[in-house]
C-alpha positions as CSV (number, residue, x, y, z in Angstrom):
1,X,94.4,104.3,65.1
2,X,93.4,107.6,66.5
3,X,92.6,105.7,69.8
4,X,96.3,104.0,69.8
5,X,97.9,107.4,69.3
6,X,95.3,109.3,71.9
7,X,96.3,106.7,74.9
8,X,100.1,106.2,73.9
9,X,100.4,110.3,74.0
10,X,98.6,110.4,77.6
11,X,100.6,107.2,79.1
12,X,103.9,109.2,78.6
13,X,102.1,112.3,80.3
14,X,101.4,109.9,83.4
15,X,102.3,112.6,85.8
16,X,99.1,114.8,84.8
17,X,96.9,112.4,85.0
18,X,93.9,114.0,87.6
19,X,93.3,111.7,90.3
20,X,89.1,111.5,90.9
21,X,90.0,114.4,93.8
22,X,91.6,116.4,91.5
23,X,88.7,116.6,89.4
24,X,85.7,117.2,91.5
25,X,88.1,119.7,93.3
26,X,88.2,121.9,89.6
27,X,84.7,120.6,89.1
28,X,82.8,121.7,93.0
29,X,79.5,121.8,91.6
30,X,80.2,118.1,90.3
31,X,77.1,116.9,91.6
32,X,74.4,119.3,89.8
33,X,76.3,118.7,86.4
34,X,75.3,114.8,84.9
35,X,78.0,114.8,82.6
36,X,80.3,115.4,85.7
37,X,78.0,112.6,87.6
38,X,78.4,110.3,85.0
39,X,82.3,110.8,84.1
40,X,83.1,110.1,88.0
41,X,80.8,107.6,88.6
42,X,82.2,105.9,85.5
43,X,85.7,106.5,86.2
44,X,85.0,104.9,89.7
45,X,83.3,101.9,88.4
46,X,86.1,101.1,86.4
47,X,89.0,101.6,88.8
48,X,87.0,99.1,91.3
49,X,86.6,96.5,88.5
50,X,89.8,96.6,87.9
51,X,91.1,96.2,91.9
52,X,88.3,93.9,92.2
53,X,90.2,91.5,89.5
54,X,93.4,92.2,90.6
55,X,92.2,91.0,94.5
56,X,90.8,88.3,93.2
57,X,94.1,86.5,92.5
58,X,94.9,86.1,95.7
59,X,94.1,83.0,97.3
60,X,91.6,83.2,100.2
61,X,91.0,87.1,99.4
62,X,86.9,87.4,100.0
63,X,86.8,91.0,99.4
64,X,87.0,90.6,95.8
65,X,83.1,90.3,95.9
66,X,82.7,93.6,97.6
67,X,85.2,95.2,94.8
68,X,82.9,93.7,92.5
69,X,79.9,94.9,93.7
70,X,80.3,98.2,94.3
71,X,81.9,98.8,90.9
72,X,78.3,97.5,89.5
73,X,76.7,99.9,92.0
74,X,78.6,102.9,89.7
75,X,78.3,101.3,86.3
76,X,74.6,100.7,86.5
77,X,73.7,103.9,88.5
78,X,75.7,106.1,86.6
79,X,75.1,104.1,83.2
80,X,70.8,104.3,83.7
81,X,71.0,107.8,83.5
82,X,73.7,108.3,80.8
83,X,71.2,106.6,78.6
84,X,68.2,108.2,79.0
85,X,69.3,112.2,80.1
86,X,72.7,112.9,78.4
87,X,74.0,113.7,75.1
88,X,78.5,113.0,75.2
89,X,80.7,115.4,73.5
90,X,82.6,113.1,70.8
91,X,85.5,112.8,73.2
92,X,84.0,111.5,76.0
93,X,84.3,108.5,74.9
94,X,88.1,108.6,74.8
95,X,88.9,109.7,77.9
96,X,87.2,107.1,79.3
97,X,88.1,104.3,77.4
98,X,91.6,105.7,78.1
99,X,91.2,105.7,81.8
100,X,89.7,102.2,81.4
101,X,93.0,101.4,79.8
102,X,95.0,103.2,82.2
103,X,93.3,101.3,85.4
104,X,94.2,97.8,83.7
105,X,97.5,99.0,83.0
106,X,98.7,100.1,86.4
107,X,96.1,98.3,88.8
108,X,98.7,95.7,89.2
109,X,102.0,98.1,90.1
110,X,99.7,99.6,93.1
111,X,98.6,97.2,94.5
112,X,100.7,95.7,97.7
113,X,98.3,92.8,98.5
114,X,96.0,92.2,101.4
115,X,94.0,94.4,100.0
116,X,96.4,97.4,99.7
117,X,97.2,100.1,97.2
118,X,99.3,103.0,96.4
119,X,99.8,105.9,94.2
120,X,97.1,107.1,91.8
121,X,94.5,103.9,92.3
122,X,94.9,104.0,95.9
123,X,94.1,107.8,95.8
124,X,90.6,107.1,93.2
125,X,89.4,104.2,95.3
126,X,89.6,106.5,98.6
127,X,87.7,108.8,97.3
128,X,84.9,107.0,95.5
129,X,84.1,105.1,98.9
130,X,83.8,108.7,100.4
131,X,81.2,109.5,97.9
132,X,79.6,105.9,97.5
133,X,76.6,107.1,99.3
134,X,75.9,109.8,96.3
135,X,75.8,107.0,93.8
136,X,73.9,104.4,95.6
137,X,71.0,106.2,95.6
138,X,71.6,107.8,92.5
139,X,68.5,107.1,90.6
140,X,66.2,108.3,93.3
141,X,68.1,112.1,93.2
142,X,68.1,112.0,89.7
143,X,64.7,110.9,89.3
């Protein structure tokens, strides 16, 4: 119930939602924090899943399997050392089952076809490709 009430109150605040920009802009030392690592690697496996489905509707559309494989590059990355090296403040897990939510939600209202998107998940997706190389080798800076 708290969960309903949590997204329902941050869908109608749509407008301050921070794109994945926005945050590592009020978060520049992003990539020594794990918790930081982990919430935008996280947030960037999810909003590829989500174009990677939404692509994958399209007849004849092969870049649905590159959608889908980089969102596993963030999700496992990000995900092998969220187990072992962090410990989440209780709300954590809100937020991101909230931006999970809010991808789903909207993937399908940005997305122009032919592999094209506006707004918001446009914006995210931009942005995790520029830092793609971080997470791909991930484990090894980590390690």
């Amino acid at each position: 119930m708290l969960l309903v009430f949590f997204i329902s109150n941050i869908v109608f605040a749509h407008n301050d939602i921070l794109s994945i920009d926005d945050y590592m802009n009020e978060h520049p030392r992003w990539k020594n924090e794990l918790s930081n690592i982990i919430y935008i690697g996280t947030r960037c496996g999810m909003v590829f899943f989500e174009a990677s489905n939404e692509v994958s509707k399209e007849i004849n559309n092969k870049n649905a399997e590159k959608y889908s494989y980089v969102s596993k590059i963030f999700f496992y990355n990000t995900s092998d050392i969220a187990d072992n090296k962090v410990i989440w403040p209780p709300h954590t897990r809100l937020i991101l089952e909230f931006y999970g939510y809010f991808y789903k939600q909207n993937i399908f209202k940005n997305y122009l076809g032919n592999d094209e998107f506006t707004g918001l998940i446009k914006k995210d997706l931009e942005t995790c490709i520029v830092n793609y190389d971080f997470f791909e080798k991930l484990p090894k800076v980590i390690s």
